[in-house]
N, C-alpha and C positions, 0 to 999 in steps of 0.2 A: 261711593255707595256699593256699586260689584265687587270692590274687596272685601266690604264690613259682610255683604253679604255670603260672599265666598268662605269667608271666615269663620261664619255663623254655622254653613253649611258642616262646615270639615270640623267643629267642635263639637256635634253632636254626635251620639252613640252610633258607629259603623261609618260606611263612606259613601255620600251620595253629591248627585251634579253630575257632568260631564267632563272626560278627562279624554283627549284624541294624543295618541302615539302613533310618531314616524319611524318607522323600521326599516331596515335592508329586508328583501323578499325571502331571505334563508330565514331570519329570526320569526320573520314575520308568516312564514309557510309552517315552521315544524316546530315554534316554539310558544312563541304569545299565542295559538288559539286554548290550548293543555292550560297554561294558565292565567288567560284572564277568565277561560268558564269556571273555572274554582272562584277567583276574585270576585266576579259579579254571582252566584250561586252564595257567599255569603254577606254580599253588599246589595242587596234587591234594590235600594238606591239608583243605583249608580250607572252612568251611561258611556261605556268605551269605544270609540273610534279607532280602529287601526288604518294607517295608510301606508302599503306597501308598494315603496317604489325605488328602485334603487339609484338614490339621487341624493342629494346632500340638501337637510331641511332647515329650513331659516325660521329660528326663535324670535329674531326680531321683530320680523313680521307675523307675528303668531299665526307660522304654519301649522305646528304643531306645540303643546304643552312641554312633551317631553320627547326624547329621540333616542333610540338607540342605536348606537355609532361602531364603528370597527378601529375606530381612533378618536385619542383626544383635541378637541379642540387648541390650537393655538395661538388666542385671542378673545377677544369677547368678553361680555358679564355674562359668564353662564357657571354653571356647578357643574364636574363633571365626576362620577362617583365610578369604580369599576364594576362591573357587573361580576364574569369571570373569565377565563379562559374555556378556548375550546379548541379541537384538532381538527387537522384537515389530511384527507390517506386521499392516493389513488384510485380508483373502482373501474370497474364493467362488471356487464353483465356476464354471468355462465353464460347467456349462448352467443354472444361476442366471444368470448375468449376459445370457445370448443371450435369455431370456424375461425379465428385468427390467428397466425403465425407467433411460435412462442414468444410468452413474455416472460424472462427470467432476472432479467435488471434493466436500468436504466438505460444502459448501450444499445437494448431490441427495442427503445420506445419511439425511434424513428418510423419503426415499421410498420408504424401504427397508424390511427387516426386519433387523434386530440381531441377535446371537446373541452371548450374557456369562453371565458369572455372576449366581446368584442371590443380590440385594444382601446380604440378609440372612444370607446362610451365606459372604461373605469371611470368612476369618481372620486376613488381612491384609491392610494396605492398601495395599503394592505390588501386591496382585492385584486392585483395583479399576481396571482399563483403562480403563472405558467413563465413567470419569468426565473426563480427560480430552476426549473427544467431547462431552462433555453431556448422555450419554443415563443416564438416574437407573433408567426400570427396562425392559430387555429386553423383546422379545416373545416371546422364546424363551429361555430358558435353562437351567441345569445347573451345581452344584459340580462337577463333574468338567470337565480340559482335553479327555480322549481323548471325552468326549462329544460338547464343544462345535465339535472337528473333525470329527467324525463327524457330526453335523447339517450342518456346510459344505458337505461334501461331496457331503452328498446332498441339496443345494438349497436348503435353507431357509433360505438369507441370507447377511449379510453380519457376521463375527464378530473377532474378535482372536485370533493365531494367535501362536506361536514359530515362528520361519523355522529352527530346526533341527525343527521336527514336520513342515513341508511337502515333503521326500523322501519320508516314508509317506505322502501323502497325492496321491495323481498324480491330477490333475484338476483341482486346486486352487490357485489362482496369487495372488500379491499384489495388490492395486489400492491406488490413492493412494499411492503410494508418498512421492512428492514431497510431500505432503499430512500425513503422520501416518507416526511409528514413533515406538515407546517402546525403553529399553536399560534393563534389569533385572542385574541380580547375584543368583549364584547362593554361597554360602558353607556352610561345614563347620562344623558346630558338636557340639564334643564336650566331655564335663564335663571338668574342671580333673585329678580323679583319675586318669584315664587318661591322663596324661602321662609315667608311669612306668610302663604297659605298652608292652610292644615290641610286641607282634601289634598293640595298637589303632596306633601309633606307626607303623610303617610301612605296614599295611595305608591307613589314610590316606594318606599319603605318593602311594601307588600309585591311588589312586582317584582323586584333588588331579588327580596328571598325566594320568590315561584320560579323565577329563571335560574337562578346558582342549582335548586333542586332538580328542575328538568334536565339541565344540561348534564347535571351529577348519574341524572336514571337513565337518560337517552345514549349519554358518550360511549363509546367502546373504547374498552381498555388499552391500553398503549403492546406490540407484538410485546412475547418473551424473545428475552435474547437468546441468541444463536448456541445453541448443547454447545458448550464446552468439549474438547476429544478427552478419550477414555481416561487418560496420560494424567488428567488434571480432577478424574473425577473421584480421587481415594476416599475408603469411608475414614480411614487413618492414616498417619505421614509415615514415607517409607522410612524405614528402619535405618537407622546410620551403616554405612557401611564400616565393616571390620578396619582397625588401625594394619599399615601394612606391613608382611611380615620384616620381623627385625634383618633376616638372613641376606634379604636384598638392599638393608642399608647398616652397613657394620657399623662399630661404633671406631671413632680414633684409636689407634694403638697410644699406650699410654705414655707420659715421658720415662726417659732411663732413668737410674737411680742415679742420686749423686755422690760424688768421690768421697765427698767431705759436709761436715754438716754448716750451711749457711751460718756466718756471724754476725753479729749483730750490728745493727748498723754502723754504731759509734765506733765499733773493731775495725771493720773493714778497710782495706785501701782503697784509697781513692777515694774517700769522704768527702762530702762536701765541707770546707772550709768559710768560714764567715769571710767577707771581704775587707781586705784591711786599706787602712788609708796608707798615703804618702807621706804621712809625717816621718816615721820614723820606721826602724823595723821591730815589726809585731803589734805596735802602736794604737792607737784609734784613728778614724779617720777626720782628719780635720776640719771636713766640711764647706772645704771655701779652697778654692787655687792661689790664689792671692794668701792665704796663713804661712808665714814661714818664708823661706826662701823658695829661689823658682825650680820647677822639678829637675833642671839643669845642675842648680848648684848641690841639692839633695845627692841627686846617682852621684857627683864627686864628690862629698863626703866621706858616702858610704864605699865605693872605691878606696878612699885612702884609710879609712875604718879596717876595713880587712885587711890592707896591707900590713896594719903600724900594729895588729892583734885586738884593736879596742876602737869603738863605737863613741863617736857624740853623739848624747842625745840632743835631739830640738829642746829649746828651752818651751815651758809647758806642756812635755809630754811626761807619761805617768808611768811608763814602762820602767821595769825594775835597772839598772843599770848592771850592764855582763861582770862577771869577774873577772879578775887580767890573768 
C-alpha cells in the first residue's frame, strides 16, 4: 500500500512527499542548498531532508533515499548514476601567505603548515588528498570539509580545497596551481527498489541536472599553461634558410675522355660466352655426367683429335663435323 501510494504521489503534476539525502559535508555545504531551493521553489509539494555527515550511508537500512558518494559502490542492489566531475587546487589565505615563508612549488611545502583530514577518520579513500603530497599526518586537522576551509581562511595554512567552495570563501585563492590538482567524481546512489517509484525517479532526474549546472557555475577554470619562450611564439614560420653556397662544395671533376669509342657489346673482347657442355667441342650440353663416356675418356679423345688433324664426334651430337 506505501508503494501504490508512493506511486500515486510521483504520477501527479510536479513532485511531492518526502525525499531525505546523505551527502559528504563539501556537497552538502556549497552545493545542495543552491539547488534544492530551486527544487522545492517549484515543487511546493515536496519535503527535502539533507544529512550531512561524512560517513558512509546505508540504503539498506533506509538511512537515506538517495546518497551522494565520491565513489562507486562495489556491491549491492543499488543504481549508481555519475553525477559529474569536479577539481581540487591548493589554497590559503592572502594573509597566511603575506606572513609565511615563500611558497613557489612543492619542494617549500614542508615549510608550511598543512591543513586535511584526520587520517584515521577518512571513510574513503578518494577523500585521502594529502597523500598524493606525501604528508601522512596533518598539523591541523578535521573530518569535516566546511571546517578545514574555515581554518584556511583564517590563516592557519595551507589545505586542500573544492574550487566550487572557494566563492564562499573570499580571501582565499589557489597556489601551485601548475604544481598539483586532483579531479574527483561526484555520483548518485540509490537502492535498486526505487526504480519503480516515480517521485524517487524524477526527483533524481532533477537533482542529477541542478548539480552538473552548479558545479559547471561555481568550478574555476583549470590555470593556463606556462607562456611558451619568445623562440616558439612566431606569428609565421621562419623562413628556410638559403641552399649553401655551391663554392664551398665543388662538384666532381669530370671523367677523361676516351681513346677510342666503346663497342658494342657482342664486338668486344672478352664477351661473355654461353656455356658449353662436355659433349663434344662447341657442342650442347648434355645434361646428365652419366651421357656419353666419362670426362676422362672425352679429354683423351680430344687429345688424340688434335694430334691425328680431326675430331670425333660423340654420337648424338649435332655439331657440324671439321673439314680435314
Amino acid at each position: 500500500m506505501a508503494r501504490a501510494a508512493e506511486a500515486l504521489a510521483g504520477a501527479a503534476e510536479g513532485i511531492s512527499g518526502q525525499v531525505r539525502i546523505g551527502a559528504p559535508d563539501g556537497a552538502a555545504n556549497y552545493l545542495l542548498p543552491q539547488v534544492v531551493a530551486r527544487i522545492v521553489a517549484a515543487n511546493p509539494g515536496l519535503e527535502v531532508q539533507i544529512v550531512a555527515l561524512p560517513r558512509v550511508f546505508s540504503l539498506t537500512r533506509r538511512e537515506a533515499d538517495m546518497v551522494i558518494a565520491v565513489s562507486k559502490p562495489e556491491q549491492g542492489r543499488v543504481i549508481a548514476t555519475k553525477i559529474t566531475d569536479y577539481r581540487l587546487s591548493l589554497a590559503a589565505s592572502d594573509a597566511y601567505l603575506g606572513s609565511a615563508p615563500p611558497l613557489g612549488s612543492l619542494a617549500d611545502l614542508p615549510a608550511h603548515r598543512v591543513i586535511g583530514y584526520i587520517p584515521d577518520m577518512i571513510f574513503d579513500r578518494e577523500l585521502d588528498y594529502l597523500a598524493d603530497l606525501g604528508v601522512e599526518q596533518p598539523p591541523v586537522a578535521s573530518n569535516s570539509v566546511s571546517v578545514q576551509l574555515n581554518l584556511i581562511r583564517q590563516g592557519a595554512g595551507v589545505g586542500v580545497v573544492h574550487d566550487f567552495a572557494l566563492p564562499a570563501a573570499p580571501g582565499v585563492r589557489r597556489v601551485l596551481t601548475r604544481d598539483f590538482g586532483l579531479t574527483r567524481a561526484f555520483h548518485l546512489i540509490r537502492h535498486a527498489d526505487d526504480r519503480r517509484v516515480p517521485r524517487i525517479e524524477r526527483f533524481a532526474d532533477v537533482l542529477v541536472a541542478g548539480l552538473r549546472a552548479e558545479v559547471a557555475r561555481l568550478d574555476i577554470p583549470p590555470s593556463p599553461p606556462l607562456p611558451l619562450p619568445s623562440l616558439f611564439l612566431l606569428s609565421s614560420p621562419p623562413p628556410l634558410l638559403p641552399p649553401p653556397s655551391l663554392s664551398l662544395f665543388p662538384p666532381p671533376p669530370p671523367p677523361p675522355p676516351l681513346s677510342r669509342p666503346l663497342l658494342p657489346l657482342s664486338r668486344r673482347k672478352g664477351r661473355a660466352r654461353p656455356r658449353r657442355g662436355r659433349g663434344c667441342r662447341g657442342g650442347p650440353a648434355t645434361g646428365s655426367r652419366s651421357a656419353g663416356a666419362s670426362g676422362r675418356r672425352r679429354r683423351h679423345r680430344r687429345r688424340r683429335g688434335r694430334a691425328s688433324g680431326r675430331v670425333r664426334p660423340i654420337a648424338g651430337c649435332s655439331c657440324p663435323r671439321p673439314r680435314p
